[in-house]
C-alpha positions, -999 to +999 in steps of 0.1 A: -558-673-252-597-679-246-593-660-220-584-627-237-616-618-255-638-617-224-617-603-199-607-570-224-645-569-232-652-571-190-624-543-190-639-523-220-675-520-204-658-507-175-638-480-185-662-471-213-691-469-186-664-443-165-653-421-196-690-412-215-703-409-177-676-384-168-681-364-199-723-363-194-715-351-157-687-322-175-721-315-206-740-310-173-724-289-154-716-271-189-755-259-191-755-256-156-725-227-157-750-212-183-780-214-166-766-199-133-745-171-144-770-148-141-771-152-103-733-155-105-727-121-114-750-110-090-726-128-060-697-116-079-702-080-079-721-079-047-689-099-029-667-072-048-682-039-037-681-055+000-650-062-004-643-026-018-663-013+009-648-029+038-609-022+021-621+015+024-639+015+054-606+003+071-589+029+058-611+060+065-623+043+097-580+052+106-588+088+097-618+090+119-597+073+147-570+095+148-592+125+149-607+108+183-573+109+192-563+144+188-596+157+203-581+144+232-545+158+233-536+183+257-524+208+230-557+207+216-575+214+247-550+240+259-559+257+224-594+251+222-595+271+252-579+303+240-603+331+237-581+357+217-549+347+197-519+354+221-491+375+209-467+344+211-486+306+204-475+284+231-455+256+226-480+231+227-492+242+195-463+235+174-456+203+191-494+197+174-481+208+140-451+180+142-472+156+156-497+161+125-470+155+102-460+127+114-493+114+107-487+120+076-459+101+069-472+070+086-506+074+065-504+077+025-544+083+027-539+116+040-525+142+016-527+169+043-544+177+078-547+206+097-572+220+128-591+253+126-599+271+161-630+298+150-623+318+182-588+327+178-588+320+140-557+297+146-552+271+119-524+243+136-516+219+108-486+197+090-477+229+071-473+246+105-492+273+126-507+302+112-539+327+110-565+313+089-562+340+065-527+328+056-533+292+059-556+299+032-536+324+010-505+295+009-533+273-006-533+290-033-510+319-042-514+340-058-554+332-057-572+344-027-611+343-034-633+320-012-617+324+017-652+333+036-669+304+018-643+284+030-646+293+066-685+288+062-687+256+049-656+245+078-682+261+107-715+248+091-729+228+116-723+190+103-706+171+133-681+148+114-693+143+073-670+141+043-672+167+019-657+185-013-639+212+000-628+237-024-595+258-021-583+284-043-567+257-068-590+226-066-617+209-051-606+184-023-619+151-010-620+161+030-627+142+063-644+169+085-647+168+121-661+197+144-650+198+183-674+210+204-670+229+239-701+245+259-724+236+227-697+260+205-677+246+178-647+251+194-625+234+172-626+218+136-605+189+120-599+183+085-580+154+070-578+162+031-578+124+013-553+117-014-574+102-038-547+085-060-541+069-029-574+056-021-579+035-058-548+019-048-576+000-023-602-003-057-569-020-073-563-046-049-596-059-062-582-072-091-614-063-111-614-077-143-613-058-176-652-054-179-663-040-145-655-008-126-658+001-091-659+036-077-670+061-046-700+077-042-700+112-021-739+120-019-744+106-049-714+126-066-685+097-081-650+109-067-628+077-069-630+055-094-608+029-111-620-001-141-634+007-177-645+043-165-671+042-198-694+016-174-695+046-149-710+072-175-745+064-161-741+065-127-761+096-112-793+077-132-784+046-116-777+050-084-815+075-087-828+043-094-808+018-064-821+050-040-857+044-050-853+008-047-826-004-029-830-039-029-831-040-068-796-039-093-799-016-116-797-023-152-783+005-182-772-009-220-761-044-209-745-035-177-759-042-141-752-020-113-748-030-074-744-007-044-737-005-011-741+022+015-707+024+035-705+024+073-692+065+068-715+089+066-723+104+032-705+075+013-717+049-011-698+024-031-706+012-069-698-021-087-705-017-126-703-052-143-711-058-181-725-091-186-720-094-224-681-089-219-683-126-194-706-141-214-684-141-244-657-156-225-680-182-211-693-193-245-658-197-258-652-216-229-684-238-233-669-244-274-640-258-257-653-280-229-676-295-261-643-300-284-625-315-252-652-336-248-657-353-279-618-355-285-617-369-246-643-393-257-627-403-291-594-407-271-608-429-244-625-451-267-590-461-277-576-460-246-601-484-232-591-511-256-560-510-250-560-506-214-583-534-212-563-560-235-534-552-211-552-554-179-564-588-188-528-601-191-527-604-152-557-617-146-550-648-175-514-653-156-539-654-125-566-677-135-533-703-148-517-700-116-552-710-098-555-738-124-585-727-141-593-743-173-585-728-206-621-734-222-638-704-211-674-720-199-670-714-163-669-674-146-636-666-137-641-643-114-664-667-093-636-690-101-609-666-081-632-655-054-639-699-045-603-703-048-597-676-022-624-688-001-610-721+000-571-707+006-588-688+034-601-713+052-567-735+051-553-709+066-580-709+093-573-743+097-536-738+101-536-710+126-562-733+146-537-761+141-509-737+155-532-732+184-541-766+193-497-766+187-489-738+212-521-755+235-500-785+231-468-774+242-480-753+274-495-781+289-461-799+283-439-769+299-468-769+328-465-804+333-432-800+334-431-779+362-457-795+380-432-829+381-408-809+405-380-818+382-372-779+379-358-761+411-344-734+404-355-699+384-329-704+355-341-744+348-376-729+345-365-699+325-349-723+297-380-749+297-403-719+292-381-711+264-373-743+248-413-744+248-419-712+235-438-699+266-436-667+274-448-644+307-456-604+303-466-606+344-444-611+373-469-630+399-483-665+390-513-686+409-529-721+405-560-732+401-565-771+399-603-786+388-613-820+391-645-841+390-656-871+408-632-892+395-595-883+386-606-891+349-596-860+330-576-873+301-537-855+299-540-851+260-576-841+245-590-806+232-607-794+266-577-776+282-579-752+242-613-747+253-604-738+291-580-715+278-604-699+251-624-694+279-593-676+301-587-654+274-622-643+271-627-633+305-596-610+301-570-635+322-536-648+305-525-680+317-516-717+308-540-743+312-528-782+313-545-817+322-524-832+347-530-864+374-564-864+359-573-829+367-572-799+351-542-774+360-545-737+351-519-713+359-524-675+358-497-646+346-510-613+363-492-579+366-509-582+403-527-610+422-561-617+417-583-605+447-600-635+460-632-628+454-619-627+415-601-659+416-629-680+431-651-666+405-623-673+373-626-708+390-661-709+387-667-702+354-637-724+344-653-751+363-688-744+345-670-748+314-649-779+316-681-797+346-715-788+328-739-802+354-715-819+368-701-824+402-666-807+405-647-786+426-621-765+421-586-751+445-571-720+444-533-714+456-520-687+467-502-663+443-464-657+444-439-635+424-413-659+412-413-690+390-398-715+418-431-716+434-453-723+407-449-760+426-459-746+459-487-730+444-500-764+431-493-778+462-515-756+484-545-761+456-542-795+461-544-790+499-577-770+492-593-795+470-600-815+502-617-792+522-648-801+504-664-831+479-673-823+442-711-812+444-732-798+414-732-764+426-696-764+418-679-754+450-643-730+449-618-736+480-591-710+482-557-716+506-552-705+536-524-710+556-550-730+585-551-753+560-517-765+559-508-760+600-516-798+603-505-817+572-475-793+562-462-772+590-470-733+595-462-715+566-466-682+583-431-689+604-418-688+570-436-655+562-422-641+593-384-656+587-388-640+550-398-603+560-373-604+586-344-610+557-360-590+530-360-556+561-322-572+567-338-575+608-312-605+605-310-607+647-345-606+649-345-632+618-319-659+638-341-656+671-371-674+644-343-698+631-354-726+653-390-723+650-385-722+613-369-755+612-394-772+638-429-760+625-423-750+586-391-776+575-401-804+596-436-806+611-456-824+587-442-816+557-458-841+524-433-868+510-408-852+487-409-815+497-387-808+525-357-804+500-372-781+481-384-760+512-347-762+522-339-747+492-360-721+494-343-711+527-309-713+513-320-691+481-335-667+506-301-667+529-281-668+494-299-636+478-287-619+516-255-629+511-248-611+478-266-579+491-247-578+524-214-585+517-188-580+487-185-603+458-156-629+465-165-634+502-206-640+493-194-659+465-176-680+491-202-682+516-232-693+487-210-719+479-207-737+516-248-729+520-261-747+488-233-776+489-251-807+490-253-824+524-274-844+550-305-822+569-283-810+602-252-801+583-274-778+562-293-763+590-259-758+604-244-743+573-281-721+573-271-712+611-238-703+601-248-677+568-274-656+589-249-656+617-224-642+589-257-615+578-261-606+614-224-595+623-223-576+584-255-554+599-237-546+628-225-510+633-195-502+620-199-529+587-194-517+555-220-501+533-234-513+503-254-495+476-289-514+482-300-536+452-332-519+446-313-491+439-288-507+417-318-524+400-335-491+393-299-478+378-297-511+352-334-504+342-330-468+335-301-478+312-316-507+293-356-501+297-359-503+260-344-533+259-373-561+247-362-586+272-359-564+300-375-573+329-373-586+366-361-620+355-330-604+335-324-578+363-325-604+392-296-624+366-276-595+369-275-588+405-273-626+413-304-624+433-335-644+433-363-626+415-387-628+447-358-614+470-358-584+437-394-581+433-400-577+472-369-553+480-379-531+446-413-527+454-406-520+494-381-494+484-400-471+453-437-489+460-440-501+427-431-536+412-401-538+383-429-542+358-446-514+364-418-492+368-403-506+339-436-500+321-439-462+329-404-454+314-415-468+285-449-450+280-430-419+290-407-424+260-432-439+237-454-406+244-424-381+236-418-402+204-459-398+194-458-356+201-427-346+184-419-374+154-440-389+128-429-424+130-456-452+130-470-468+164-457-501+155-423-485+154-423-464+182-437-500+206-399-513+195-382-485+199-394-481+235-390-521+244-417-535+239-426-569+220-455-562+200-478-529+193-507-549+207-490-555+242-476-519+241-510-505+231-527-521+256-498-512+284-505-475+273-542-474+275-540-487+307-513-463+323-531-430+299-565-440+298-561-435+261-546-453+231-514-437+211-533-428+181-557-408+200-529-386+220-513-384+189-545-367+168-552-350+204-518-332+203-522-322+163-544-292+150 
């Protein structure tokens, strides 16, 4: 294709520009290996005697330790204090001699260790107890000579030192430790160092074939391990480090580093021949050179193919966009217009899904508003068949309107009101209806009032600019069926005072409504009486609720649905109070259809029923807060659980639900529900590795971006931070 010659030569350049740039970075670093080697070695060797060092320290600091230790034992003291040797040693003292060999069995440094009292002449050691003459004369049998230049050199004033201590056979490596009592050396310890055993510490090292690393003991090498021919030169070497110590001596190609050791009278040595590494280094830089021109020879070819075959996507690519064949115009501008342009359709079909979903609220809203729906379950369905969903249990209504009832029931101001909802942090539905604007807020708790006028505010700001308006707020209620009451009472405080300019915010009150719709607070009353099953005290309000709430001045077309809302009130009472078949029974009679007095008789009759099932002696019931608490502990990760699904089950009315849940544990379903969740989702983030988007349906909820924002809330953090939190 046309195609194919400048894509593989776009692909070539590429990879080309990659390969000859890695191999001048690997000819870099190359010279750079060569340049710093010198200083290399110097880290090397200086890291390996300190690590030397600090291997042996360890293990002669242990020797020096336990001599601490014996100083203190009370068979040491009890012989330190002997003047003369009695005829019979104590006991004490050959407990000493076991516990000394026991040391050595626990420490392979020491070859043997023993104690040497000068007044008694005692010697107390692994071997046993004996006079100092003998200890010495087992040394070496059948030699005996040196014995006073042994005791001299254990009594020479020195207060803890190592030394070469000879005995009759050899010279040993020694740990010496003198005891002191009244300013007398009262007692001496000596630790005699295996020496095999201590370059077992040089060979965990792992020096390499052209160093070697050994002890110094005032100057004198006794332990040493590596090419021992590097360590001919030492007594002239380390002359020179103790004229200069900061300098590394040099001798025939080798350099020499050393460190004085924390131990008195020790030094350590490093020997390291440079010419030995250097060869290995050069070799290495012939075959980083014949890697790289072979690397470069073989990416060459590489790249061509790579590229021809890389372009084969990108021609399938360009035909699939419909690019033409000719080759003038730049394909990849060509690609990066075409995904510019698919972008924006899909910006303009997400905005069209909007303006959709805007669309259909409004409908469902209006819908409601009409009165047509009575009953939880009707509005349930239409919220469904709408696909309209509520996360909150409590709902309020705002209504705005101008001067004139002109607000048009289809147009694009109610996307715009609800853009604006969503970015003051409020979820809701917002709908032109009667030629005003309806907006109706989902919370997990009701607005404070001083919040609501100001929502109502800005809303009106937004859909008035300069304009007079004025705006109502309803009260807020926890169930569905009173979305319409909520309207209602807006409406009522929309004439409290004219559209101005300065955009005026009415909220309901209860005054309000005591002379155009009865006295809503009877109602209040009669309700809290029920929902605290006070059903006497509730029958003594009966009258009064049907004179000043049902009756007195109620607006055209509502006394039936406030009729209702007594008999779902009553109904929800029933099923509580009484057992299935007989409140089944009794629901029945109360919501049969009828004229007004043979339903306030029927009402009469169902809290009469209520009253005599509170009196003593009536059957118990488990409450249905507490049978609600039992179905959500079951099914809490259940995506649709939630107090409409619980108040199904129960056959209650959710505000009955809401109102006897809440009374009982102090927190509302949704809450409640909520926390389980979290608790879960929180044991799933600390002890699994699945993803948070997994872990939000595992728990019951719908999205990760509800149940993220549901666990902020509740942990004052998101999931991702507990989980790095919780992890080293």
């Amino acid at each position: 294709m046309p195609h194919r010659k400048k894509h593989t030569m776009r692909w070539l350049r590429s990879i080309l520009a990659v390969v000859l740039s890695c191999l001048l970075l690997c000819s870099l670093l190359c010279l750079y290996v060569l340049h710093v080697l010198e200083r290399t070695v110097v880290e090397t060797n200086t890291a390996l005697t300190a690590y030397v060092q600090k291997s042996v320290d360890t293990r002669l600091e242990e020797l020096h330790r336990y001599s601490t230790t014996i100083e203190i034992t009370h068979a040491n003291t009890l012989l330190k204090n002997l003047r003369e040797l009695p005829g019979t040693l104590p006991a004490q003292a050959y407990q000493l001699s076991v516990t000394l060999r026991d040391f050595l069995v626990t420490n392979k440094l020491a070859r043997g260790v023993y104690l040497y009292y000068p007044r008694t002449g005692l010697v107390v050691g692994n071997m046993g107890c004996f006079e100092a003459a003998s200890y010495y004369a087992l040394q070496g049998v059948p030699q005996r000579e040196g014995y006073y230049a042994w005791l001299a050199e254990l009594t020479k004033s020195h207060d803890t030192r190592f030394m070469l201590l000879q005995m009759p056979k050899d010279e040993r490596l020694c740990y010496v430790r003198e005891m002191r009592m009244t300013g007398e050396i009262a007692a001496v310890v000596v630790i005699e160092i295996d020496r095999e055993e201590l370059l077992r510490a040089f060979d965990a090292a792992g020096l390499p074939g052209d160093s070697a690393t050994g002890v110094l003991l005032d100057g004198q090498l006794v332990a040493a391990t590596g090419n021992m021919a590097l360590l001919e030169d030492t007594p002239g070497l380390y002359a020179a480090w103790c004229a200069d110590p900061q300098a590394s001596p040099e001798s025939g190609g080798s350099f020499a580093f050393f460190n004085a050791s924390a131990l008195p009278g020790l030094d350590y040595v490093s020997v390291y021949s440079a010419r030995g590494l250097l060869r290995t280094v050069r070799f290495t830089l012939a075959v980083c050179v014949a890697g790289a021109v072979c690397c470069l020879a073989a990416g060459v070819a590489a790249s061509v193919f790579i590229s021809r075959r890389n372009a084969k996507p990108m021609e399938k690519l360009l035909a699939a966009l419909g690019a033409q064949s000719s080759g003038a115009q730049d394909e990849y501008q060509f690609i990066t217009n075409k995904i510019e342009q698919m972008m924006t359709e899909k910006y303009k079909s997400e905005e069209l899904m909007q303006e959709h979903q805007t669309l259909l609220n409004g409908l469902f809203l209006s819908t409601v508003l009409r009165g047509g729906l009575h009953s939880e379950n009707a509005i349930f369905a239409a919220a469904k068949r709408y696909e309209v969903s509520f996360e909150h249990p409590t709902y309020q209504v705002l209504v705005l309107a101008g001067t004139e009832r002109s607000v048009p029931d289809a147009g694009p101001e109610p996307g715009l009101l609800h853009g604006t909802l969503a970015a003051l942090g409020h979820e809701g539905l917002v709908s032109a209806y009667g030629g005003r604007y309806v907006v109706l807020l989902n919370a997990e708790e009701c607005l404070p009032d001083s919040q609501a006028e100001a929502l109502a505010r800005a809303l009106l700001d937004q859909a008035f600019p300069a304009r007079p308006a004025h705006a109502g707020v309803g009260p807020c209620y926890d169930s569905m069926t009173d979305i319409l009451t909520s309207y209602n009472c807006a409406l009522l405080a929309l004439r409290c005072e004219a559209p101005s300019a300065r955009h005026p915010v009415n909220r309901y009150t209860p005054r309000l409504t005591r002379a155009d719709c009865g006295d809503p607070g009877v109602m209040q009353a009669f309700s809290h009486r029920i929902y605290e099953k006070q059903f006497a005290q509730a029958q003594q309000l009966m009258e009064r609720l049907y004179t000043e709430y049902l009756y007195a001045g109620a607006p055209a077309g509502t006394e039936a649905m406030r009729q209702s809302a007594v008999d779902n009130l009553l109904a929800d009472a029933l099923r509580a109070a009484l057992p299935e078949a007989r409140a089944a029974q009794e629901v029945r009679a109360l919501t049969a259809a009828g004229p007004p007095h043979a339903q306030r008789r029927q009402a009469q009759h169902a809290l009469a029923v209520l009253v005599q099932a509170a009196a003593p002696g009536a059957e118990d019931k488990e409450p249905v807060a507490v049978r609600a608490k039992r179905i959500i502990d079951e099914n809490f990760a259940d995506p649709m659980m939630g107090l409409y699904l619980v108040s199904e089950q129960l056959n209650v009315s959710n505000s009955y639900l809401s109102t006897t849940f809440k009374a009982t544990y102090g927190v509302s379903i949704i809450q409640y529900i909520n926390r389980l969740r979290v608790d879960q989702a929180k044991s799933l983030i600390l002890n699994t590795d699945m993803n948070i988007k997994d872990i939000a349906q595992t728990v019951g909820f719908s999205s990760d971006i509800n149940f993220i924002r549901v666990f902020k809330k509740l942990e004052n953090r998101t999931p991702t931070t507990l989980r790095r939190e919780s992890r080293p």
